[in-house]
N, C-alpha and C positions, 0 to 999 in steps of 0.2 A: 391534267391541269384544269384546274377550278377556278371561277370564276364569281364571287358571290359580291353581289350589290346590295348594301341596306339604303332605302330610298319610301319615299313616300310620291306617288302621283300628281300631286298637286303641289309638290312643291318647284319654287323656279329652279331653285341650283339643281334638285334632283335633275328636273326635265332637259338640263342641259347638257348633262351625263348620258340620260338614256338617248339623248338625238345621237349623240356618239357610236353607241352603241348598235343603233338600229342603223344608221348609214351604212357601215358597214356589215351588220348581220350579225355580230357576236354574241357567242351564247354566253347565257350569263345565270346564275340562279339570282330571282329576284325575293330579296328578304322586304317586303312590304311596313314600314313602322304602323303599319294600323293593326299590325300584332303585337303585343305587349311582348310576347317573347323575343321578339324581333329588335324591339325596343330592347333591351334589356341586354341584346349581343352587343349591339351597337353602343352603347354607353361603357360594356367593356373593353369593348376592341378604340375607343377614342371619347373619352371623359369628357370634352370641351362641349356638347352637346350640341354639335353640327352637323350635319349632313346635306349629300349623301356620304358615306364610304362605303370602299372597292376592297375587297379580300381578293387579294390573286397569289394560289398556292400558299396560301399563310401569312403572305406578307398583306399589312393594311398601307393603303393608301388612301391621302382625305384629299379636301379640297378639289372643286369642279374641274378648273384648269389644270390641275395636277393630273389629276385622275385621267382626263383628258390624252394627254400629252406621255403619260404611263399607258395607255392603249394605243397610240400612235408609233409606240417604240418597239412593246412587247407584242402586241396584236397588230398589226397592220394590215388591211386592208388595201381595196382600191380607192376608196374615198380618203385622199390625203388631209387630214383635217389641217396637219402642221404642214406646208409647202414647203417644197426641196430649197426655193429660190430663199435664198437668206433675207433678200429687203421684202417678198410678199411675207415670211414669215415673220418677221418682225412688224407689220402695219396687222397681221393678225393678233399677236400678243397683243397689240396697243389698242385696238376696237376690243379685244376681247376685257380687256382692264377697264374701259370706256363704257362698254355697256353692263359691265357689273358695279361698278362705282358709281356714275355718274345717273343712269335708268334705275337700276335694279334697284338699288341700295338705297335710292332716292323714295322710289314707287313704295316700296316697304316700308318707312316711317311712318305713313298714317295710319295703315294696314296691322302695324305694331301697337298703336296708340289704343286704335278700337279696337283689338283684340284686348287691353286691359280695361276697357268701359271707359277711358277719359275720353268724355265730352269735348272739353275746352281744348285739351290734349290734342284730338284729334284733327278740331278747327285750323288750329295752332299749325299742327303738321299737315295738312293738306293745302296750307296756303303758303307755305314753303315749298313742299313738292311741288305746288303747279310753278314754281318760279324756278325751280331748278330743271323740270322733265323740260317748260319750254326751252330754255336754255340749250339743253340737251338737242333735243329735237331740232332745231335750227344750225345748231351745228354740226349733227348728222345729215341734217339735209343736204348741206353743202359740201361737206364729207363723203359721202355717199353717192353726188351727184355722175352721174354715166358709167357706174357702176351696176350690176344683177345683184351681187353678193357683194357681203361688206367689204372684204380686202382685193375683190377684181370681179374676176370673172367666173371664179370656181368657188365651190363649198366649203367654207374652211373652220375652225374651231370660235371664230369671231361669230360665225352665223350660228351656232350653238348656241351663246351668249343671246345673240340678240335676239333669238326668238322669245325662250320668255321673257326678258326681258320689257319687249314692247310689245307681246301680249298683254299682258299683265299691266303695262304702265298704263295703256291706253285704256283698261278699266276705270285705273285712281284716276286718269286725266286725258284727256284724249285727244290723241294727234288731229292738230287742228285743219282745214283744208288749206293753210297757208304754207302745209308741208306736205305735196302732192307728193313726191318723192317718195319720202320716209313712209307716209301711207300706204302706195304702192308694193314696198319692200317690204313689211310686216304683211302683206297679200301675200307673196312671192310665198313667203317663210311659212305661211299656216298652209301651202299649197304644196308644201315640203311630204313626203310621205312620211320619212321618220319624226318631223315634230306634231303633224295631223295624227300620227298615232300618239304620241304623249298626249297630244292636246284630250281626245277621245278615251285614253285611260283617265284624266286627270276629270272628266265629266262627272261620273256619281259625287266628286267631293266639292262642288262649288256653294254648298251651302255654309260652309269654312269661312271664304269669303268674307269678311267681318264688313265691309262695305257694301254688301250687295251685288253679287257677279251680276253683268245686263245680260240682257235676254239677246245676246248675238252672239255670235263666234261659233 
């Protein structure tokens, strides 16, 4: 049984796959997109030009949460990413939907902009994102409040999600100190040993960054 991952280090969705991964330990061959032939499976095996995708014994599977939740069934481990209890697995799905829509997807529109060189474009989208991450951010705060982890007390597929995701937001925009909370939990998360290793593969590419990765994390 084979296991092949196409992914790239620096990406969010990718990192939020390989947290999966590395919680529990599974092996996996990693197909890296910073090889052209790498490139070139992966366009085969899923045309929409997204990633990552998961080969497991021939079958492809895409999308984060998918992929995700396809290793929770077929691979299990001790680190339960999907909990047994129906209502904690259900407020997982829902942070996990929250911080890919609402952080992630938000963070990434300027990031998109100035990777095409618009200027005004990118003005344009960074003054919408800082009104949506606040947004975000505030009502994580209070979401999250007496909480470790997103959906309780334990590690779950939410906290996948939200590690890059508020890595990475808090580059475009940065949790403010009016959200001690939410600040604290992205600590937690980069203090995580499976995201502290993405985060450390995902280091030689920060020149990508089309805004300027800071000089922290």
């Amino acid at each position: 049984m084979t296991l092949t991952l196409y992914s790239h280090p620096f990406s969010s969705y990718c990192q939020k796959v390989l947290i999966a991964f590395y919680e529990n330990d599974i092996p996996f061959v990693y197909r890296s997109l910073e090889d052209p032939a790498a490139r070139d499976e992966r366009a085969a095996l899923w045309p929409f030009g997204r990633f990552p995708v998961l080969v497991d014994s021939g079958r492809t599977v895409v999308e984060s949460s998918i992929i995700i939740e396809h290793l929770a069934l077929r691979h299990p481990g001790p680190v339960r990413l999907l909990p047994d209890d129906a209502v904690v697995s259900l407020e997982t799905r829902f942070l996990d939907r929250v911080f890919d829509n609402y952080v992630m997807t938000e963070m990434q529109k300027p990031v998109f902009a100035a990777l095409k060189g618009d200027q005004a474009g990118t003005r344009e989208a960074m003054d919408r994102a800082r009104t949506a991450l606040d947004t975000a951010y505030a009502w994580l705060e209070e979401r999250l409040a007496g909480r470790r982890w997103a959906a309780g007390d334990v590690f779950t597929m939410a906290d996948c999600s939200a590690a890059p995701s508020l890595f990475y937001a808090d580059w475009v925009h940065p949790i403010a100190d009016a959200f001690p909370g939410l600040r604290a939990y992205r600590s937690r998360l980069l203090e995580r040993p499976s995201f502290a290793r993405a985060v450390e593969e995902a280091r030689p590419f920060r020149h990508y960054f089309p805004l300027g990765a800071p000089d922290r994390d």
